[in-house]
TIROLO-179171 format. One line per field, with one value per residue: x, y, z of N, C-alpha, C, O in turn. Coordinates in steps of 0.02 Angstrom, whole numbers, plus 50000, padded with zeros to 5 digits. Example, Ala and Ser with C-alpha at 12.3 -4.5 7.8 and 13.67 -1.06 7.14 Angstrom:
BEGIN
n_X	[50660,50642]
n_Y	[49716,49888]
n_Z	[50390,50354]
ca_X	[50615,50684]
ca_Y	[49775,49947]
ca_Z	[50390,50357]
c_X	[50660,50645]
c_Y	[49835,50002]
c_Z	[50390,50394]
o_X	[50712,50670]
o_Y	[49834,50057]
o_Z	[50423,50402]
END
This chain:
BEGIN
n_X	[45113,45187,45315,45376,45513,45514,45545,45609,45706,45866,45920,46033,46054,45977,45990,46129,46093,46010,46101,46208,46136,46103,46217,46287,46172,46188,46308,46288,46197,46272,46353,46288,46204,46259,46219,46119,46142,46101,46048,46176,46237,46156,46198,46312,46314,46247,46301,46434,46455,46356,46419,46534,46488,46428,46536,46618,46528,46501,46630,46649,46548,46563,46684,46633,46509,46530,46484,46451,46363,46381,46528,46497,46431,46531,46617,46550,46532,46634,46658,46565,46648,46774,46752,46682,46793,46885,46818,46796,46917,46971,46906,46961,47073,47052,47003,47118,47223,47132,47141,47296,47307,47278,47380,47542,47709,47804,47804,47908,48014,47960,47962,48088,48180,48213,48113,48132,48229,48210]
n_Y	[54918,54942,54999,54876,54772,54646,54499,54379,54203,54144,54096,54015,53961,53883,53792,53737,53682,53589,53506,53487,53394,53291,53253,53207,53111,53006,52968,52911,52817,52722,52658,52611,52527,52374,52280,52296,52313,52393,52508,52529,52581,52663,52785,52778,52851,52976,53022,53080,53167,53279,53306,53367,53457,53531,53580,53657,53761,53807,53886,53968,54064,54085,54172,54263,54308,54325,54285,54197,54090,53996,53967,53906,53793,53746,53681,53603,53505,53444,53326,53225,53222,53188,53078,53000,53016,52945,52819,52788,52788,52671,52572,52616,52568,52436,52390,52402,52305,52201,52208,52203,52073,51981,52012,51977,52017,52055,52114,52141,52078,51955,51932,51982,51866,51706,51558,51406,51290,51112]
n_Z	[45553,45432,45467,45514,45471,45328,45372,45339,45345,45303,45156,45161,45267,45315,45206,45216,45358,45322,45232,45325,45425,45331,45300,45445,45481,45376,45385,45528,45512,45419,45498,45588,45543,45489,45453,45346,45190,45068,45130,45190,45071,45006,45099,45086,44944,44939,45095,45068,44972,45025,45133,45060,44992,45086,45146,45080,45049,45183,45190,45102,45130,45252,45216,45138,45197,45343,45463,45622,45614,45523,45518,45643,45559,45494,45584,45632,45521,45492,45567,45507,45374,45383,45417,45321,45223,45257,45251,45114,45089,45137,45068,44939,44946,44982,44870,44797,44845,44816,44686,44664,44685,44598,44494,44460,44566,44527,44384,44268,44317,44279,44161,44104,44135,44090,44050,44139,44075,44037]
ca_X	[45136,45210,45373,45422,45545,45490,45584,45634,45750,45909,45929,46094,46074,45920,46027,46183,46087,45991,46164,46236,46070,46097,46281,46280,46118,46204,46370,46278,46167,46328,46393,46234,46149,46320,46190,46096,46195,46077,46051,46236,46273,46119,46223,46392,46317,46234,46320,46506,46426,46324,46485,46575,46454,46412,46611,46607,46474,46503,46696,46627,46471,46591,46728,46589,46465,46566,46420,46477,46338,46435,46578,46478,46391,46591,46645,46493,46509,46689,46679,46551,46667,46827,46731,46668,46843,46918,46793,46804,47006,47017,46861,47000,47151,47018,46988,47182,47227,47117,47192,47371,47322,47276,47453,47608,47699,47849,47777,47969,48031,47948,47975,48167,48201,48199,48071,48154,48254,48173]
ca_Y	[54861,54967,55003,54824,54754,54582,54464,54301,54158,54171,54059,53987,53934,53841,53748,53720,53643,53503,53480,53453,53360,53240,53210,53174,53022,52963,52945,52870,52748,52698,52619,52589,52466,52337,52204,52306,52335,52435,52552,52570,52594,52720,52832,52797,52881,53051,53057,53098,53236,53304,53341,53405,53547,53583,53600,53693,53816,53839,53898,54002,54086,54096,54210,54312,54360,54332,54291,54167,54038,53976,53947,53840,53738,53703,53649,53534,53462,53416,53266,53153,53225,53145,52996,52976,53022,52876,52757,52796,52776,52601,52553,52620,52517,52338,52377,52405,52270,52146,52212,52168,52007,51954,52004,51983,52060,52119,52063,52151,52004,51891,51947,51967,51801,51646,51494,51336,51228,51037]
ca_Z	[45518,45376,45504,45531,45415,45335,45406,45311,45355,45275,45131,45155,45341,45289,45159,45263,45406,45323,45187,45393,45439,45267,45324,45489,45467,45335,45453,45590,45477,45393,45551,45638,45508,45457,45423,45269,45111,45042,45178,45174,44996,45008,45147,45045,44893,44978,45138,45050,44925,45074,45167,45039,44952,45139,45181,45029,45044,45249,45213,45046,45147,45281,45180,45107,45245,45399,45504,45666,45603,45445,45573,45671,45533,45467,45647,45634,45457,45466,45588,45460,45315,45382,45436,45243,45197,45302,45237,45049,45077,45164,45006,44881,44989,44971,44796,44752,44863,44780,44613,44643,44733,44519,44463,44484,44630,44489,44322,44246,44333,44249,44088,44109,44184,44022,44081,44156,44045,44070]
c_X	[45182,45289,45413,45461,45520,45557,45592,45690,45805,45905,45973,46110,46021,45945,46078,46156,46064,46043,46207,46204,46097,46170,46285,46218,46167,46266,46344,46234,46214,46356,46343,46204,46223,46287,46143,46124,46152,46075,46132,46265,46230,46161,46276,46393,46294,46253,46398,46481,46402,46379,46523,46531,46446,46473,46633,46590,46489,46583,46671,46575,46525,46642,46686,46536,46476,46509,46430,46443,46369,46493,46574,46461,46496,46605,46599,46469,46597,46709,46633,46599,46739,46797,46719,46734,46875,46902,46794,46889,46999,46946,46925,47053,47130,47037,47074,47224,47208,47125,47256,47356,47307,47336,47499,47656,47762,47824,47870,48019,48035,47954,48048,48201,48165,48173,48120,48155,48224,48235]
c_Y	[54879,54964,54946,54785,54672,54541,54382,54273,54152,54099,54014,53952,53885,53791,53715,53669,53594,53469,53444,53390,53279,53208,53181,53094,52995,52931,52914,52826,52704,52649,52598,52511,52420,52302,52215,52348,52370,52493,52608,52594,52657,52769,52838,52831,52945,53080,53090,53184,53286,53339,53389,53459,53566,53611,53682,53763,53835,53900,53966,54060,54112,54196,54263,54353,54374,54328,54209,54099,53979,53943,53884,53781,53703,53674,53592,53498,53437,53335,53192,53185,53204,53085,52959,52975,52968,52809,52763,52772,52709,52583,52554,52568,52457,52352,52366,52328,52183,52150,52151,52099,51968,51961,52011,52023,52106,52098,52093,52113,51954,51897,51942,51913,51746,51601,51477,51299,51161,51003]
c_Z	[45460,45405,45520,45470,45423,45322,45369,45310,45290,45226,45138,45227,45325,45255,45204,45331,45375,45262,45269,45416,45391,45284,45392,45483,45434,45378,45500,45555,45439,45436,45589,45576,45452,45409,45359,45236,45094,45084,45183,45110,44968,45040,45119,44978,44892,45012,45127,45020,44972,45115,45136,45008,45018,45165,45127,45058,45118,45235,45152,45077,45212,45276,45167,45141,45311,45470,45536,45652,45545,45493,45611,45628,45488,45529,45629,45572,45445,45494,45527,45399,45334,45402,45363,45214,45211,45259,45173,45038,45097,45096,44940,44908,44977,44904,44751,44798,44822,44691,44603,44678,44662,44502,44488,44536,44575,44406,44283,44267,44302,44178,44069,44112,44129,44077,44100,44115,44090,44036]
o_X	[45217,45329,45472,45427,45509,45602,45568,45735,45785,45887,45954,46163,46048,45924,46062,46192,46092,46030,46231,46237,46106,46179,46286,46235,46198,46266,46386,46239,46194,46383,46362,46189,46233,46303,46127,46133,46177,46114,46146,46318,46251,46167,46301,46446,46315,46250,46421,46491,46426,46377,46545,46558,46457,46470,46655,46626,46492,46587,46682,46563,46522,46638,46705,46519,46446,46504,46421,46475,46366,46490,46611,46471,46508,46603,46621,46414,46615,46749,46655,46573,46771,46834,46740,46741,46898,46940,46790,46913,47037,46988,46934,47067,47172,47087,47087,47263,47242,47115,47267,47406,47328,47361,47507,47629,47768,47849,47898,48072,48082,47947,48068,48258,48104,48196,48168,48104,48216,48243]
o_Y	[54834,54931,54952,54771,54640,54547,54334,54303,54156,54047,53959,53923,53829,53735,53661,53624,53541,53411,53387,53339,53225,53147,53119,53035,52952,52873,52876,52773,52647,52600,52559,52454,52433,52291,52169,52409,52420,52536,52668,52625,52695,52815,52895,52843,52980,53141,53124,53240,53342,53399,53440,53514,53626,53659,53738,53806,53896,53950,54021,54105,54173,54249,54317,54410,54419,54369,54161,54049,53918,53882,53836,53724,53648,53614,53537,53471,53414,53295,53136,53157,53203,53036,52902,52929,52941,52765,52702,52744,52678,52600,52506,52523,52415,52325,52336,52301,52134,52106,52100,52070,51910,51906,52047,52076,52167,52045,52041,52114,51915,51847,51904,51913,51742,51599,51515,51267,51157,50942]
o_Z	[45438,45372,45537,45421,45474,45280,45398,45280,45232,45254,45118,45241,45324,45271,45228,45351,45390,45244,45270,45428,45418,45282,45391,45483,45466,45400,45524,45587,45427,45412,45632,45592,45392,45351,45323,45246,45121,45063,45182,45107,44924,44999,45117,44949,44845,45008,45173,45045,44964,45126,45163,45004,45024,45203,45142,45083,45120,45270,45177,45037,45219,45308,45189,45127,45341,45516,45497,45667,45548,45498,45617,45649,45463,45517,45611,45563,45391,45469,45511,45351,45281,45400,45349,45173,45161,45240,45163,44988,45061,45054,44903,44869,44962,44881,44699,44759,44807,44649,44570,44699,44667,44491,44537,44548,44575,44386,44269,44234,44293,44144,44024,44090,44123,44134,44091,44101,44151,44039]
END
């Protein structure tokens, strides 16, 4: 028993899969459950972060120990991290949308241009 080396699970694959684990659910509960807001506003506030420290850390862990698993866990954390990416962009496109739909479409227009004589 003295001859066998002790053997423990690598830290960083352990991390990386359930940071993968935490993005993916959140990506498929995001689109699976329309009808509860909470549910989704739960998955839109973990499953973005989740993607990105694991995009992170796979490409970082990657560079540094060169070990084929890192490889895989980025192949398999990039499809919910453009899906979060997608849906965070058309969220910013409503929100700026329902901005300018309050002001003016040139307000330097309207400033330039004297009222209407009555």
């Amino acid at each position: 028993m003295a001859d066998e080396p002790d053997r423990r699970r690598d830290w960083a694959v352990t991390f990386l899969g359930r940071l993968c684990l935490i993005g993916w659910t959140c990506a498929i509960l995001y689109e699976a459950f329309d009808f509860l807001k909470p549910v989704r506003q739960i998955c839109l506030l973990f499953g973005p972060w989740a993607c990105v420290i694991a995009l992170v850390n796979a490409i970082g862990l990657l560079l540094i120990r060169r070990r084929g698993i890192f490889l895989l866990f980025l192949l398999l954390i990039i499809p919910p991290t453009v899906h979060f990416g997608m849906v965070l962009r058309n969220i910013a496109d409503q929100k700026l949308k329902l901005y300018d739909a309050g002001t003016p479409t040139n307000p330097d227009a309207a400033l330039s241009e004297p009222p209407p004589a009555n």
